[in-house]
PDB file as gemmi writes it, atoms N, CA and C in Angstrom:
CRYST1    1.000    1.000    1.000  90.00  90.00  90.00 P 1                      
ATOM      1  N   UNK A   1       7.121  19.663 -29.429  1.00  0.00           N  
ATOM      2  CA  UNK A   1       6.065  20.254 -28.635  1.00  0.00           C  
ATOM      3  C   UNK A   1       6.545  20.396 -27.207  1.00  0.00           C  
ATOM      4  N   UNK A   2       6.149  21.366 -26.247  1.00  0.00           N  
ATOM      5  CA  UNK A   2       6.723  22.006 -25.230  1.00  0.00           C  
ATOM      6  C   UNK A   2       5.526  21.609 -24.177  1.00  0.00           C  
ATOM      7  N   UNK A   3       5.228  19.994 -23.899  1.00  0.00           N  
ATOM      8  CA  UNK A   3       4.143  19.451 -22.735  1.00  0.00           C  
ATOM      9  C   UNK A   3       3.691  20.564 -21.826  1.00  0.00           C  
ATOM     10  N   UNK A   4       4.417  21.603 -21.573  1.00  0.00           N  
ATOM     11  CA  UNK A   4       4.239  22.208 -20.169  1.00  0.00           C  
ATOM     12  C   UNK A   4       3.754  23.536 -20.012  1.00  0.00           C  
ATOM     13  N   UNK A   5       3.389  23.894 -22.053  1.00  0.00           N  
ATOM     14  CA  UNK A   5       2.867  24.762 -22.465  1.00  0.00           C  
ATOM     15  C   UNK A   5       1.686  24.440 -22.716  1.00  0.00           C  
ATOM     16  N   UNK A   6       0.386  25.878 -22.078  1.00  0.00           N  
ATOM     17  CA  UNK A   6      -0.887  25.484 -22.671  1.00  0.00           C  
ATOM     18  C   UNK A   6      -0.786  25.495 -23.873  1.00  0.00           C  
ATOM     19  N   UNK A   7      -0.849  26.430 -24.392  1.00  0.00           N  
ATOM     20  CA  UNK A   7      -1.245  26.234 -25.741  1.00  0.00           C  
ATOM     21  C   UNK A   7      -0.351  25.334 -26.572  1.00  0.00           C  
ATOM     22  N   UNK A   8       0.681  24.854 -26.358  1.00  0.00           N  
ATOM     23  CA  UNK A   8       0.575  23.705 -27.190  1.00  0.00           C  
ATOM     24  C   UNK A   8       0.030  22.550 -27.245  1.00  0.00           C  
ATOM     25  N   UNK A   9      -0.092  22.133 -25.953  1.00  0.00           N  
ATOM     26  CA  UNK A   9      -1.474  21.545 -25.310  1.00  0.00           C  
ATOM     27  C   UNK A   9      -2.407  21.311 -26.382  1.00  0.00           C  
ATOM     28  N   UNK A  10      -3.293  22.622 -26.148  1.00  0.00           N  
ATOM     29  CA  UNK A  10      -4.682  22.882 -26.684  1.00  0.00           C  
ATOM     30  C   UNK A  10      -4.379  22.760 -28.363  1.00  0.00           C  
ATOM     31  N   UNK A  11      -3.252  23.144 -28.695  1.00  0.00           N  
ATOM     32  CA  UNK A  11      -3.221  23.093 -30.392  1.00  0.00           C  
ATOM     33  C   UNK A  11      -3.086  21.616 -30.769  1.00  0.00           C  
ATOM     34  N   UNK A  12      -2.304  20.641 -29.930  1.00  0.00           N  
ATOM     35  CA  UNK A  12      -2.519  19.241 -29.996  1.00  0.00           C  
ATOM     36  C   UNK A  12      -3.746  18.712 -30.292  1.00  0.00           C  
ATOM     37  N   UNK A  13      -4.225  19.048 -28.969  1.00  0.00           N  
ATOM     38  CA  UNK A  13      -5.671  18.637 -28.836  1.00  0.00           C  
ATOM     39  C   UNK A  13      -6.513  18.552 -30.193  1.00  0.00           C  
ATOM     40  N   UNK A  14      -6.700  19.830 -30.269  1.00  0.00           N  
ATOM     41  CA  UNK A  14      -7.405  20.920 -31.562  1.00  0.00           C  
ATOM     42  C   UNK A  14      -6.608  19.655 -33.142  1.00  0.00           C  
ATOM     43  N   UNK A  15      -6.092  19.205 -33.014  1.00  0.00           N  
ATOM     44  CA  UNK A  15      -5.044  18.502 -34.313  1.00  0.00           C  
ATOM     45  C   UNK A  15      -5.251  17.389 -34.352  1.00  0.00           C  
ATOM     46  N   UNK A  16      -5.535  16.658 -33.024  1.00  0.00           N  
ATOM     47  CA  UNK A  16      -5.964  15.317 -33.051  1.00  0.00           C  
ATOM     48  C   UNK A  16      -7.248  15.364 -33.457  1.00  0.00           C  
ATOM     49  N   UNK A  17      -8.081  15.959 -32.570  1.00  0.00           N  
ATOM     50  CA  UNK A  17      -9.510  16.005 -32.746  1.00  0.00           C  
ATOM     51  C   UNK A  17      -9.745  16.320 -34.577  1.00  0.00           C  
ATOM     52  N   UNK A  18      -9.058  16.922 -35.166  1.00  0.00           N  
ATOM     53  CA  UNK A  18      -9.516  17.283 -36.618  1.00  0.00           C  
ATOM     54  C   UNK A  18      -9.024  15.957 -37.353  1.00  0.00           C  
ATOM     55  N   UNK A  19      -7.881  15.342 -36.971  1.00  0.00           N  
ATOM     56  CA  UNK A  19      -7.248  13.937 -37.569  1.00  0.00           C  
ATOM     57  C   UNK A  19      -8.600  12.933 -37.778  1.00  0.00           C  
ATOM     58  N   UNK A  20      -8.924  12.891 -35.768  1.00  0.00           N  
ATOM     59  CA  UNK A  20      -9.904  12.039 -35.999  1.00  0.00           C  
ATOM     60  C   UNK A  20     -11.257  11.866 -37.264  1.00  0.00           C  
ATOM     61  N   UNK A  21     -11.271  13.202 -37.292  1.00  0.00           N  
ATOM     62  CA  UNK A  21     -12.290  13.682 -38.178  1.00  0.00           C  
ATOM     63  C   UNK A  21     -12.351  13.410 -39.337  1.00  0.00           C  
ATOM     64  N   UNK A  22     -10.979  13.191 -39.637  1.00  0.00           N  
ATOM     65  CA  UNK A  22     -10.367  13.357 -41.016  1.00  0.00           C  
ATOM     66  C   UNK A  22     -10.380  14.563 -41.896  1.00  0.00           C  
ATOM     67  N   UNK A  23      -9.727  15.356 -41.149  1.00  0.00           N  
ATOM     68  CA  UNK A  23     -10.329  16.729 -41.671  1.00  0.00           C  
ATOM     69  C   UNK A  23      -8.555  16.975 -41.642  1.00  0.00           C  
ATOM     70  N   UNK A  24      -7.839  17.152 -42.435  1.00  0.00           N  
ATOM     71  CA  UNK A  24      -6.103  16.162 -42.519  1.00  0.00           C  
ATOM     72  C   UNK A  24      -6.074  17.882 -42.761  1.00  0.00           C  
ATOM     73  N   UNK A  25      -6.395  18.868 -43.455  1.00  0.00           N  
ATOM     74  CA  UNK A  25      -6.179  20.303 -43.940  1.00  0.00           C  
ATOM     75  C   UNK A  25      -6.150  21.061 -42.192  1.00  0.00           C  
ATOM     76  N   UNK A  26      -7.283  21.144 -41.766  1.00  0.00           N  
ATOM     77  CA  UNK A  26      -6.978  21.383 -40.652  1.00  0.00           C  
ATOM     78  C   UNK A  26      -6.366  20.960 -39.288  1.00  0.00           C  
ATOM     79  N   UNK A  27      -5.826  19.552 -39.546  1.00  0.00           N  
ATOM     80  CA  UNK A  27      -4.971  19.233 -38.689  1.00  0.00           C  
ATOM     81  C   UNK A  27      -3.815  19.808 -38.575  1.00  0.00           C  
ATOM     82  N   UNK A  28      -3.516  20.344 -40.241  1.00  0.00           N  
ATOM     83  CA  UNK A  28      -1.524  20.661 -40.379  1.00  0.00           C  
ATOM     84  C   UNK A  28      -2.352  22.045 -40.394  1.00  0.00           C  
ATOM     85  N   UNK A  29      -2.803  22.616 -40.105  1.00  0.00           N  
ATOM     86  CA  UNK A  29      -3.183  24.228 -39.882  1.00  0.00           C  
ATOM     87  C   UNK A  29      -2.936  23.970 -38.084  1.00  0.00           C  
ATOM     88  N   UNK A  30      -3.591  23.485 -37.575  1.00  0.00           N  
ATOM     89  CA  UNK A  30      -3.328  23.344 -35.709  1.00  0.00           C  
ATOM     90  C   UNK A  30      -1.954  23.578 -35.519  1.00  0.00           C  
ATOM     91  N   UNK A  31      -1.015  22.385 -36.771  1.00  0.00           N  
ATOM     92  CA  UNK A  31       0.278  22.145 -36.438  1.00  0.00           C  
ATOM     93  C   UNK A  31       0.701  23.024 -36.722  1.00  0.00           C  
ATOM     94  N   UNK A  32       0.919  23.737 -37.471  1.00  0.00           N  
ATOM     95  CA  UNK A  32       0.908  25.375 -37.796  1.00  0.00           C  
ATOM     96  C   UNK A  32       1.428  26.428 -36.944  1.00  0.00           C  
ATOM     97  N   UNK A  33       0.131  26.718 -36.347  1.00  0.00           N  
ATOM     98  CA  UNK A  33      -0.158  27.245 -35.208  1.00  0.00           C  
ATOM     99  C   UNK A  33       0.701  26.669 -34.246  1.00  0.00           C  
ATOM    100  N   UNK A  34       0.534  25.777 -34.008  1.00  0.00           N  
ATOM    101  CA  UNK A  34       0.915  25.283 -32.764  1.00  0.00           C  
ATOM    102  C   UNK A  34       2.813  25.371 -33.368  1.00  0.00           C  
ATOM    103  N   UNK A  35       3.315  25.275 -33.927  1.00  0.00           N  
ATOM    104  CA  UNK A  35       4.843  25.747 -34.337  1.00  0.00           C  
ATOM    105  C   UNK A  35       5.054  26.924 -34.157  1.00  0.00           C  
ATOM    106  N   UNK A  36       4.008  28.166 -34.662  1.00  0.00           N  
ATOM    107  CA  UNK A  36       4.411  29.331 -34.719  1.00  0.00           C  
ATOM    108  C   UNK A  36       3.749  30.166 -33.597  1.00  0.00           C  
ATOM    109  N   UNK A  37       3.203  29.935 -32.497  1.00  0.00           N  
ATOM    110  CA  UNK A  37       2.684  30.835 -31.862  1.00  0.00           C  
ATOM    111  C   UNK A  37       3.811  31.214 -30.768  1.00  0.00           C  
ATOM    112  N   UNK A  38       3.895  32.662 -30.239  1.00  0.00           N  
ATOM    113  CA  UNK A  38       4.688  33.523 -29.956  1.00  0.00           C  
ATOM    114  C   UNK A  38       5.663  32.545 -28.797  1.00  0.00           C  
ATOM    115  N   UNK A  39       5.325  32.331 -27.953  1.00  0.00           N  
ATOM    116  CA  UNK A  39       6.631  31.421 -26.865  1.00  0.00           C  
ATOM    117  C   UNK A  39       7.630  31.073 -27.714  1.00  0.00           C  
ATOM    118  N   UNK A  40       7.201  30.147 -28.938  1.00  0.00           N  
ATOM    119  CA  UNK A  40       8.227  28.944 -29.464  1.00  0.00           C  
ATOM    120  C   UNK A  40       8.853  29.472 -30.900  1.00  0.00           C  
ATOM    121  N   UNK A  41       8.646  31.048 -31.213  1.00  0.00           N  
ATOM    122  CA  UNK A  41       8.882  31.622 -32.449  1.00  0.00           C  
ATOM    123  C   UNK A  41      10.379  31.907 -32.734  1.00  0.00           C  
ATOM    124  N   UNK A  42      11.511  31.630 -33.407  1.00  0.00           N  
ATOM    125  CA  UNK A  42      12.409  32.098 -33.045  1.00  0.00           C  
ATOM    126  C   UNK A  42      12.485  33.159 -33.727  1.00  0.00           C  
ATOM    127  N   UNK A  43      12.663  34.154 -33.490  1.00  0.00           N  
ATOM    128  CA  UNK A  43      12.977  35.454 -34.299  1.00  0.00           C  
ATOM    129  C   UNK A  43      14.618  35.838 -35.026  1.00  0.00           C  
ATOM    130  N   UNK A  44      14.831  35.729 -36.558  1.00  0.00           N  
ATOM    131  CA  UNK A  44      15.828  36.111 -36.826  1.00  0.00           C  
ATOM    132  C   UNK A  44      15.742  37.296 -37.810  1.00  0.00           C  
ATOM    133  N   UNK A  45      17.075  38.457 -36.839  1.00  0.00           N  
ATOM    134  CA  UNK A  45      17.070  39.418 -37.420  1.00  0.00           C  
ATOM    135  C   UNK A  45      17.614  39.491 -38.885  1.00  0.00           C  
ATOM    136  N   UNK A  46      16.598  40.659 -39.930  1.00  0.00           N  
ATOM    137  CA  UNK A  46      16.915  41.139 -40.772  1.00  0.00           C  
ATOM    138  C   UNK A  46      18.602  41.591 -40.782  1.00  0.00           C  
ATOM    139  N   UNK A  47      19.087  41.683 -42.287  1.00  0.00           N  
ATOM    140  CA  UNK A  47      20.305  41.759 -42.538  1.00  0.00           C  
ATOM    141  C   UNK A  47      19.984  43.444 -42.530  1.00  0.00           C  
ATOM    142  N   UNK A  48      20.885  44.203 -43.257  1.00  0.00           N  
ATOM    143  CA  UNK A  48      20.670  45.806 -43.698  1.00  0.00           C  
ATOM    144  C   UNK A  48      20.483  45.635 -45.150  1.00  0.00           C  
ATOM    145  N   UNK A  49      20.437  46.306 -45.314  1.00  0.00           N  
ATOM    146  CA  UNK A  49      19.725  46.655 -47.426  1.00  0.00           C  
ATOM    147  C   UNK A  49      21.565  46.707 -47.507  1.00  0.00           C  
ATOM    148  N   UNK A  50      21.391  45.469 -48.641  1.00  0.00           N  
ATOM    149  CA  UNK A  50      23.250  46.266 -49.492  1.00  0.00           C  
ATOM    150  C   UNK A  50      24.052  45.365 -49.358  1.00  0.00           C  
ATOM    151  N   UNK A  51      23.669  44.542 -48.091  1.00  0.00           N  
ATOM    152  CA  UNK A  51      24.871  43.866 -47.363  1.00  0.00           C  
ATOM    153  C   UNK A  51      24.700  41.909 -48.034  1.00  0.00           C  
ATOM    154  N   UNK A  52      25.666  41.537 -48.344  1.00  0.00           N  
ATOM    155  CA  UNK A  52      25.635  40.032 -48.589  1.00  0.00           C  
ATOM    156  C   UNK A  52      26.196  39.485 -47.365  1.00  0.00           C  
ATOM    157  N   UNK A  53      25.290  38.488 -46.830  1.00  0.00           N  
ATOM    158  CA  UNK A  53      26.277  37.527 -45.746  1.00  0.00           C  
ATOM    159  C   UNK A  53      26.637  36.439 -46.484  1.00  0.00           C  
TER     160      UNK A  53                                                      
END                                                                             
């Protein structure tokens, strides 16, 4: 997690608060989110059609 980012922040938050709850489905949905939202996404490019690496 990237402290210095809101939104990972807020997706923490949002993950604990559902833990507490016990609501365990939507906690690893926060974590989710909070892995894949755009800042922290790494993008890897497609190969071409045909080609084996």
């Amino acid at each position: 997690m990237n402290d210095t980012c809101p939104t990972c922040r807020h997706y923490a938050a949002l993950r604990e608060q559902a833990r507490q709850a016990g609501d365990y489905s939507k906690a690893t949905d926060y974590e989710v989110l909070r892995r894949r939202h755009p800042a922290h996404t790494v993008r890897i490019p497609r190969q071409p059609e045909g080609r084996a690496v």
